[in-house]
Residue frames as qw, qx, qy, qz and C-alpha x, y, z in Angstrom:
[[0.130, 0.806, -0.445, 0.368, -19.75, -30.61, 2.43],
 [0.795, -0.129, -0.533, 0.262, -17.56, -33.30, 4.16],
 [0.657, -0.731, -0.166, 0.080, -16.56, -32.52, 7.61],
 [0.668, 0.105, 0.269, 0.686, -12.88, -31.80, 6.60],
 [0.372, 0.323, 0.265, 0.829, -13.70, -29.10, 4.57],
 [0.187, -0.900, -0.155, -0.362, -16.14, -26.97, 7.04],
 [0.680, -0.667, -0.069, 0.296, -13.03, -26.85, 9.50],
 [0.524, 0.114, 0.172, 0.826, -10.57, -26.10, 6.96],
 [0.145, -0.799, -0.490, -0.318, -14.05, -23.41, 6.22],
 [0.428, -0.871, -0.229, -0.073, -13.76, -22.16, 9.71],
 [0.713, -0.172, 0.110, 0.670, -10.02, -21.84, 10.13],
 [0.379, 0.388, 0.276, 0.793, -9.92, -19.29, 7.16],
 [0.229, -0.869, -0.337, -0.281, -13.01, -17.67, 8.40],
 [0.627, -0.772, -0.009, 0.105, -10.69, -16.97, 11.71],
 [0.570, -0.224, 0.162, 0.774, -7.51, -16.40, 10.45],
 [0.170, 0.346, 0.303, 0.872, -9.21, -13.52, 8.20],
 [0.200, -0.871, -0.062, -0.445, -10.53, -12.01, 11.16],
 [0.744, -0.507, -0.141, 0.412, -7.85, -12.00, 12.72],
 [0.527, 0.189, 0.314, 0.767, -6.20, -10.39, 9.76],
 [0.108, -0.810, -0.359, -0.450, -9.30, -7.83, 9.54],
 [0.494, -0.817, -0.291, 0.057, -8.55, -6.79, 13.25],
 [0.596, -0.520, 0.040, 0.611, -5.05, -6.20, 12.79],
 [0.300, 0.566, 0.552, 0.533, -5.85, -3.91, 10.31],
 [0.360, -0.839, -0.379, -0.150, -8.35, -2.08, 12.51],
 [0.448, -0.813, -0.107, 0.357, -5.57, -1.48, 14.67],
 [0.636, 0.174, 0.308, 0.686, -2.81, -0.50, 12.32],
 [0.066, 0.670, 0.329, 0.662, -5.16, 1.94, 10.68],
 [0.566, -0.761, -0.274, 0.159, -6.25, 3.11, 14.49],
 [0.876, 0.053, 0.075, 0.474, -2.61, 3.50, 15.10],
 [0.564, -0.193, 0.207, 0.776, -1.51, 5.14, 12.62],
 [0.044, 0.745, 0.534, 0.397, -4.42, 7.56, 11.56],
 [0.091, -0.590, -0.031, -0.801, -5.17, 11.52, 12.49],
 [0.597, -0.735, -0.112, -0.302, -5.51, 12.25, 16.01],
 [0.291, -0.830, 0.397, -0.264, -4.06, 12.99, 19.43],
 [0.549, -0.541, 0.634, -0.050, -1.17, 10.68, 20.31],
 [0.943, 0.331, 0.032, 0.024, -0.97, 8.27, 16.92],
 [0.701, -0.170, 0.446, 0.531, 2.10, 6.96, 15.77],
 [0.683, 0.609, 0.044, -0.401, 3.41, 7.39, 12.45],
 [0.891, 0.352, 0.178, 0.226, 4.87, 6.33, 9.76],
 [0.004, 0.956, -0.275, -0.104, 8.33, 6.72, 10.26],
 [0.340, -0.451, 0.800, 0.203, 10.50, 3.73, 9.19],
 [0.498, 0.238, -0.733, -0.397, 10.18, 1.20, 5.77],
 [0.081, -0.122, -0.949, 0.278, 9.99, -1.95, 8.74],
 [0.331, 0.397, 0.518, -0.681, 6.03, 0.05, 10.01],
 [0.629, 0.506, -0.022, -0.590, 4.57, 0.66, 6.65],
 [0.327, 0.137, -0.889, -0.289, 5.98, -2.77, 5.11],
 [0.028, 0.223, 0.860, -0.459, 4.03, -4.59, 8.35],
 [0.349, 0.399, 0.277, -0.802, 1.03, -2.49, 7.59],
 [0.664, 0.405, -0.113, -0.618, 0.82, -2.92, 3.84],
 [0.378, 0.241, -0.873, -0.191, 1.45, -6.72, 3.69],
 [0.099, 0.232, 0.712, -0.655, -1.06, -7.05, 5.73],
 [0.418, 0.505, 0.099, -0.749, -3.31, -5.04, 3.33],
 [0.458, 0.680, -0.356, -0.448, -2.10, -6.62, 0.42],
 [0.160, -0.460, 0.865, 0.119, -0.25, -9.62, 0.22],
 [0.483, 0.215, 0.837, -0.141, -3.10, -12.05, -0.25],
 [0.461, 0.570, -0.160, -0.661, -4.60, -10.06, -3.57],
 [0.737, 0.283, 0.542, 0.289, -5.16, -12.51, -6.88],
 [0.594, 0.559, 0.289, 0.501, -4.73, -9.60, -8.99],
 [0.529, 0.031, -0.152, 0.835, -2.31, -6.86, -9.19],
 [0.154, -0.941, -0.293, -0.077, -4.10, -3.42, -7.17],
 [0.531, 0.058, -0.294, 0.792, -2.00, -0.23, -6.52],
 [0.556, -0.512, -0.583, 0.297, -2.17, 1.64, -3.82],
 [0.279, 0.497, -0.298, 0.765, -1.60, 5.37, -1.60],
 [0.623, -0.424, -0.526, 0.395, -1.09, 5.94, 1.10],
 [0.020, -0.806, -0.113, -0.581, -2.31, 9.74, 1.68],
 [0.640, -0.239, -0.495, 0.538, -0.14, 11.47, 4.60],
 [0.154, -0.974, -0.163, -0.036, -0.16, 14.93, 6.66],
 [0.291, 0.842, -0.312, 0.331, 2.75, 16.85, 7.10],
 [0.634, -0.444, 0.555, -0.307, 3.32, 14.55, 10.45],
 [0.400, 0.297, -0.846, -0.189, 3.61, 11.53, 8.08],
 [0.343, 0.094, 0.656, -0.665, 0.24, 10.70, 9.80],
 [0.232, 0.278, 0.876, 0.318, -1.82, 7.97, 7.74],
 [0.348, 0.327, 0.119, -0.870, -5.15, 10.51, 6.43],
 [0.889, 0.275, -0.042, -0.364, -6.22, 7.60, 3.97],
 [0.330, -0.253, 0.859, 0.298, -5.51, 4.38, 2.32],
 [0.557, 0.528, 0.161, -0.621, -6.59, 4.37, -0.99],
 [0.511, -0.042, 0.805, 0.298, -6.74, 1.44, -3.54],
 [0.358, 0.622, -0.045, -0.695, -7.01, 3.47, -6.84],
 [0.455, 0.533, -0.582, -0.413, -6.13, 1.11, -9.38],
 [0.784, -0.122, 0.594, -0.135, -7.19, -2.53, -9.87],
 [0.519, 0.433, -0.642, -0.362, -5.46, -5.17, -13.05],
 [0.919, 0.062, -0.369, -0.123, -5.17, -8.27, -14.34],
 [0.869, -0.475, -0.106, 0.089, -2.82, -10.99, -12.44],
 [0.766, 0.111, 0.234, 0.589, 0.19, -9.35, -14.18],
 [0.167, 0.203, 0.188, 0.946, -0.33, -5.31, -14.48],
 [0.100, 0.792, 0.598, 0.073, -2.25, -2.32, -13.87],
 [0.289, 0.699, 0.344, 0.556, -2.79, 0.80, -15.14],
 [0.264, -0.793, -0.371, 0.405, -2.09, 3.92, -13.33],
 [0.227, 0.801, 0.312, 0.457, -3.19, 7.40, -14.14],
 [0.311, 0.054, -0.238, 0.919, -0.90, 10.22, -12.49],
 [0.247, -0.387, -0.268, -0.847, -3.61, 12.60, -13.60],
 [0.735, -0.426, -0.511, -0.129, -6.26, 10.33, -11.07],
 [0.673, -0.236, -0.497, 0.494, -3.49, 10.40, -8.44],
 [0.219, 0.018, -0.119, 0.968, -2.68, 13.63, -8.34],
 [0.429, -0.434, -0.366, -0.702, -6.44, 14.49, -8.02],
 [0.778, -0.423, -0.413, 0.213, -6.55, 12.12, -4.79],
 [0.571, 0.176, -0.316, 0.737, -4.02, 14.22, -3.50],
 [0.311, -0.158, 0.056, -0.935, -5.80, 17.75, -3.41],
 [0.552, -0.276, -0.726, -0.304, -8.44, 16.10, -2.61],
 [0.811, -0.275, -0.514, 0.056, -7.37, 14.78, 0.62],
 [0.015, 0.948, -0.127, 0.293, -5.22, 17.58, 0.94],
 [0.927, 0.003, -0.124, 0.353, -1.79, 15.24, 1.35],
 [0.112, -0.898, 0.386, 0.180, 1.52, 16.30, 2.36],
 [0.031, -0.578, 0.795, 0.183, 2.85, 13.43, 1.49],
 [0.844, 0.042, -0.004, -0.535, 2.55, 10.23, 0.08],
 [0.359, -0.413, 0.832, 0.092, 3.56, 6.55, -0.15],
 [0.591, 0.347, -0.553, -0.473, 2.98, 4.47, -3.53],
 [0.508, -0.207, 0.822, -0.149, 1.97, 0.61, -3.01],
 [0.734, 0.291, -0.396, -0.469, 1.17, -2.24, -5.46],
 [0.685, -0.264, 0.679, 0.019, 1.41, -6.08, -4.72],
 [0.312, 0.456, -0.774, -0.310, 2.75, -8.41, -7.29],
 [0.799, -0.223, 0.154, -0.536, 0.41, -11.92, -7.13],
 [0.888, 0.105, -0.424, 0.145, 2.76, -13.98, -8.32],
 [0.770, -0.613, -0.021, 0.176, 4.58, -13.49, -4.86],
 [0.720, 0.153, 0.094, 0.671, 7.62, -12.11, -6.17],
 [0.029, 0.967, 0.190, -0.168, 7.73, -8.47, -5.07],
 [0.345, -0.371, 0.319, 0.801, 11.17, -7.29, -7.26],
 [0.315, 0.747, 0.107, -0.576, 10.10, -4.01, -9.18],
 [0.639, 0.480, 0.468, 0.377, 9.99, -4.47, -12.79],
 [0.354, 0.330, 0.359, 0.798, 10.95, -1.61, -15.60],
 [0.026, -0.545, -0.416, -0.727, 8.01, -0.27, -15.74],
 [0.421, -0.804, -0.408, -0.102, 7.22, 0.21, -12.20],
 [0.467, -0.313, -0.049, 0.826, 10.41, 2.16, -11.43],
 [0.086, 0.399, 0.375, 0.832, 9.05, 4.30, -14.77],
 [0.206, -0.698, -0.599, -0.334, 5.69, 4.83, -13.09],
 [0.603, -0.609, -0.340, 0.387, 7.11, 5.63, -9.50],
 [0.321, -0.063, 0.201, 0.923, 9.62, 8.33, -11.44],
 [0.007, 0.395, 0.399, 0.828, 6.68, 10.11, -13.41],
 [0.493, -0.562, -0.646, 0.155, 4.55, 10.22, -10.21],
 [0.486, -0.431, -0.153, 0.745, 7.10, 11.89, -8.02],
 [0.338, -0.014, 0.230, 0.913, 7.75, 14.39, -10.88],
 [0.295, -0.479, -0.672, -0.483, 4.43, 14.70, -11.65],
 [0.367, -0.822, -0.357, -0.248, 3.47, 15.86, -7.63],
 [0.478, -0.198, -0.065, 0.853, 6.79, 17.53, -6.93],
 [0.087, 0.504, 0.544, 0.665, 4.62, 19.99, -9.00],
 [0.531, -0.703, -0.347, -0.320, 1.94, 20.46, -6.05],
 [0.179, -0.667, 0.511, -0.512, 4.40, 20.65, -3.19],
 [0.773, -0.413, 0.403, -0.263, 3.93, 17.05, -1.93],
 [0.196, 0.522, -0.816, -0.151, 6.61, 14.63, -1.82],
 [0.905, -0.020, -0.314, -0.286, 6.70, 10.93, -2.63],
 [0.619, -0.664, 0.327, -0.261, 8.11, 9.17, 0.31],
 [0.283, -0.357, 0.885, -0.098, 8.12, 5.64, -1.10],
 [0.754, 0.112, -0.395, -0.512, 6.97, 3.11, -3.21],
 [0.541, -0.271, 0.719, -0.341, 6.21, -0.62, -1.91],
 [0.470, 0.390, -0.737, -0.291, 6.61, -3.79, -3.40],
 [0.527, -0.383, 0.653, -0.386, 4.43, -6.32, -2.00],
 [0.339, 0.291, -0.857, -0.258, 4.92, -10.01, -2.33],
 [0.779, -0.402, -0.429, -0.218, 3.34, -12.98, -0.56],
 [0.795, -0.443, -0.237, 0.339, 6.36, -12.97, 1.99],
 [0.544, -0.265, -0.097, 0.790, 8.66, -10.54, 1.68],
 [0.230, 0.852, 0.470, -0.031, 8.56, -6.56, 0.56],
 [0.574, 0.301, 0.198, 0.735, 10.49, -4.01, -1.66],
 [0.126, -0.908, -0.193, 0.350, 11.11, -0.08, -0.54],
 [0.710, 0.609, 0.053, 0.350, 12.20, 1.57, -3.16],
 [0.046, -0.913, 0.257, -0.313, 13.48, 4.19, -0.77],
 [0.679, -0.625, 0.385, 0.028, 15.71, 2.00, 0.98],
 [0.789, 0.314, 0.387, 0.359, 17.13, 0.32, -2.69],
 [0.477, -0.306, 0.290, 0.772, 17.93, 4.16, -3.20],
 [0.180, 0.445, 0.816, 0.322, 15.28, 4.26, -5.72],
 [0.065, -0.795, -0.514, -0.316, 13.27, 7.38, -4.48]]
């Protein structure tokens, strides 16, 4: 290994904990308990989940399990594809839900090719979702679109 490439080595090593830590606090943040923030604006929960996400190779989607405070209670990465798609099961989600005993939720997926405009089929998915835990009493907040630089709210396109 050439001298070059353990610095480039150690760089990454430190810029992904750096990344890890601002995680730590995010989640801190914006988790259950006395005085947290929450999640009350597209601008906080883009910052959060491009952070989480942006750097994926292959397309993962995502919830983001809230209390009735819109107070983070998980972040769960339920679904993992190829560099171009993945599967998600309502049925799966909507199990995560009760579960976790949500009030609400927030829908994420990144896009690896870095391009984070929603396609067809993720407008389709984000519709049967909603409808799908409108059922249970908990609404769907928002769905995220993350790229390598920039990120997509459906609720702010109108979308949800």
């Amino acid at each position: 290994m050439s001298i070059h490439t353990f610095k480039n080595q150690q760089h990454d090593n430190a810029q992904d904990s750096v990344i890890r830590e601002a995680i730590a606090i995010l989640e801190t943040r914006y988790s259950l308990g006395v005085n947290h923030e929450v999640f009350t604006s597209p601008q906080i929960v883009k910052d959060y989940l491009r952070l989480r996400m942006a750097a994926y190779e292959r397309e993962v989607f995502a919830v983001l399990l809230l209390d009735s405070q819109h107070r983070l209670i998980a972040y769960e990465e339920l679904f993992f594809g190829t560099i171009d798609a993945a599967s998600v099961y309502p049925r799966e989600v909507v199990k995560l839900v009760l579960h976790r005993n949500a009030a609400a939720v927030i829908f994420a997926h990144n896009h690896p090719s870095g391009i984070p405009e929603p396609s067809q089929a993720d407008k389709r998915i984000t519709e049967r979702l909603k409808t799908e835990l409108v059922t249970i009493d908990v609404a769907a907040l928002d769905h995220f679109v993350i790229g390598h630089h920039e990120v997509v709210s459906f609720a702010e396109r109108g979308w949800i």
